[in-house]
Each structure stands twice: as C-alpha cells, then as structure tokens.
N, C-alpha and C positions, 0 to 999 in steps of 0.2 A: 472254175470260176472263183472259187474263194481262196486260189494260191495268187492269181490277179489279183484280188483285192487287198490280201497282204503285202501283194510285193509293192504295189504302188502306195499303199499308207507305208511301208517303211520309206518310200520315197520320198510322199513328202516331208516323216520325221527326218531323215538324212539332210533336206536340202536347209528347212528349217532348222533343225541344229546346226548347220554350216550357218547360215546368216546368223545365229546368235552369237556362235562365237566372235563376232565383227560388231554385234550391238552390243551384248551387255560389258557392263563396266569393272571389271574385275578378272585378271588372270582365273583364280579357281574357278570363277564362273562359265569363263571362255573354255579353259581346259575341261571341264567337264561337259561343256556343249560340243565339243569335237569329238570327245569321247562318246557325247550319243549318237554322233554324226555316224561316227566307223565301226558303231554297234549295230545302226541301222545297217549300213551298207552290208556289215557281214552277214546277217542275218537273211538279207537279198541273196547271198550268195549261196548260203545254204540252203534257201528255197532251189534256185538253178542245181543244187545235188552235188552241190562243188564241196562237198565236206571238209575236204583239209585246210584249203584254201579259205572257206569262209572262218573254220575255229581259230584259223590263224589268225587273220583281221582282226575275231574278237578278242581273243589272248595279246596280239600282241597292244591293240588300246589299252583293255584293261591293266597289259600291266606296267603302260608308260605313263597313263596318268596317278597309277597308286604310286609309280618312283617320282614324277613330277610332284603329289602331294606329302611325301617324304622331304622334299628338297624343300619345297615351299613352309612347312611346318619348323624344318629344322634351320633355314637358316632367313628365314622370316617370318615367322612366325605365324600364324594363322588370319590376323590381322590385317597384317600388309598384305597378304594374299586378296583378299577381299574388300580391300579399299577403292575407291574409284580411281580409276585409270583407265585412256583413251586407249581402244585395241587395234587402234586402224593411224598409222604414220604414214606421212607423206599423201594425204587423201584427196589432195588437186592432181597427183601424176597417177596415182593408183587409180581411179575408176578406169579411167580412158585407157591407161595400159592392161587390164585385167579384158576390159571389151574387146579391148581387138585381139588380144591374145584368143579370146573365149571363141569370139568368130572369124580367126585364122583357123584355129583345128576345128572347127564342127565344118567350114569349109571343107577340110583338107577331108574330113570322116566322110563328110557328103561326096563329094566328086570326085575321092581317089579311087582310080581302077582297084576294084579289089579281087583277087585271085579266086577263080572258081576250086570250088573243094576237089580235092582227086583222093580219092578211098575213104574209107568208111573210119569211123571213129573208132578209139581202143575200146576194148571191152571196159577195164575201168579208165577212167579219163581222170581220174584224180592221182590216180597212183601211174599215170602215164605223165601228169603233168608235177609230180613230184620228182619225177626221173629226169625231166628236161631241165627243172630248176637248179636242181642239186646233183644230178648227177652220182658218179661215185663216189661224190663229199659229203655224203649224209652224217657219216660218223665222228666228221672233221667238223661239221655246222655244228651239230650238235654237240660237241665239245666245247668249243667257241663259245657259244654261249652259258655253257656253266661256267666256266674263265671271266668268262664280260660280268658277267652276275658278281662272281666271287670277286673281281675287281674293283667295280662298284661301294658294295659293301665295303671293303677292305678301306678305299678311298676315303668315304664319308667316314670311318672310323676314326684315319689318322690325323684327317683336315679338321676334326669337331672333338677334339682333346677333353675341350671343356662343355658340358651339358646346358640347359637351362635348371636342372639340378643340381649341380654342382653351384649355380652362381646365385641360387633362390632357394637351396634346399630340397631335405627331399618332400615337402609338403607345397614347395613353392611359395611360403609364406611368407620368406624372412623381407623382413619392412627395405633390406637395402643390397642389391645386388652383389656378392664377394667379385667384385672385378679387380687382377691384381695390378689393371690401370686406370686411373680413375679419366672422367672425362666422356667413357662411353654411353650407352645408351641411355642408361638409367643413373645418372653423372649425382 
C-alpha cells in the first residue's frame, strides 16, 4: 500500500513539474522543473525494481541540468538565465497539436492488439534489459561517453579564452570591464 502511495505522489510531482516547466518564466526555472520532472519519474522507476534503468533517468538529468547551468552561468550569466521569458512559442498551434498528438497514442496504447506474454521473465530483468540495449557495446558506450565528457569540457575551454575574471578581475571588482573591444557589454 505505501509503494502505491509513493509512486502516485511521485506522479503527480512528475506531471506537476512537467507543467511548470511551460509556466514559470525563466529558463533556470524551467530547466530545473524538468529536472524534477525525470527525478520523479526515475524514482517511479526504481519503485517497479528497474534499478539501472531508473539511476540512469536520475544521472543522466542531474547531470544535463548541472552542464545546462554551466552553460547558462558561463556564457549568460546567472541573470539572463533568470530573467523573464515566455517558455511556450507558437501557443495558438501548440495546444491543438500536443491534444491530438496526446490522444492519437493513448488511442493507439488503448486499442492496439497487444501480444500476449509467451515464457516467463529473466531471472534479472535489469541486467536482461541491459543486454538488449547495449548489447556487446557496453565497453564501446562507455567509452563514448568519457570522449563526449572530455569533449565537452575541452570545447567550452577553447570557445571561452577569456573569463569573467579575466575581464573584472580576480575579485570581480574592477569598476570597468578590460574588453580588448570596446562597445560590448559593459561599453
């Protein structure tokens, strides 16, 4: 009884953090409400015992919003992240098109013939369903993604030459940014 009542309060933290990221007014705001969104959901997932599966969900939000609040700090600054801005464009063709999209597949989920089960599940079902994903690239995925990491970083390295310490100091104080064109931000 009380894993039902966890998994449906994560539910409706999940659905509710899904609508917030479409109400509140601010990227960081948004990006963080989706981040609770697919915290929720993983957290659902880990109730069903799907362990891998569910750490991954949470790993892998947590750690696109801390590179998403990387990006936002560095090359906007904390500010313009948090400023008002509308999160929802084109909002005359977007409802109607999200409805019927929404009740095409619950259609499809409702009235498609679905295959009756034939043998019994695997012993583990997480490390069976690790096998189907990845197959025998597990070595190759996980490679990959220290590469994309190390990419990454590497990127923002070479793109961001100059600091906001470099152009304000190392205290951040100096009264006038060393920009060596004049004209920009702080002109």
């Amino acid at each position: 009884m009380l894993a039902h009542l966890v998994f449906w309060g994560l539910a409706v933290v999940a659905v509710l953090a899904g609508v917030a990221v479409f109400v509140v007014n601010s990227m960081a705001r948004a990006s963080y409400s989706l981040a609770l969104s697919f915290i929720a959901v993983g957290l659902q997932v880990l109730l069903l015992q799907q362990l891998y599966v569910g750490v991954l969900v949470i790993l892998m939000m947590v750690m696109e919003m801390a590179i998403m609040a990387v990006y936002m700090n560095m090359f906007m600054g904390m500010n313009p992240a948090m400023m008002s801005m509308n999160m929802v464009h084109g909002a005359r063709h977007a409802l109607p098109v999200s409805v019927g999209v929404f009740l095409l597949l619950a259609a499809g989920a409702l009235f498609a013939p679905w295959p009756s089960r034939r043998g019994s599940p695997p012993a583990d079902v997480t490390a069976a369903l690790g096998t189907e994903l990845m197959g025998p690239k597990m070595l190759t995925m996980a490679t990959v993604g220290v590469v994309m990491a190390a990419t990454i970083v590497s990127g923002v390295v070479l793109a961001a030459h100059r600091t906001r310490y470099d152009r304000l100091g190392d205290d951040l104080r100096r009264p006038r940014a060393a920009d060596p064109q004049p004209g920009g931000v702080s002109r």
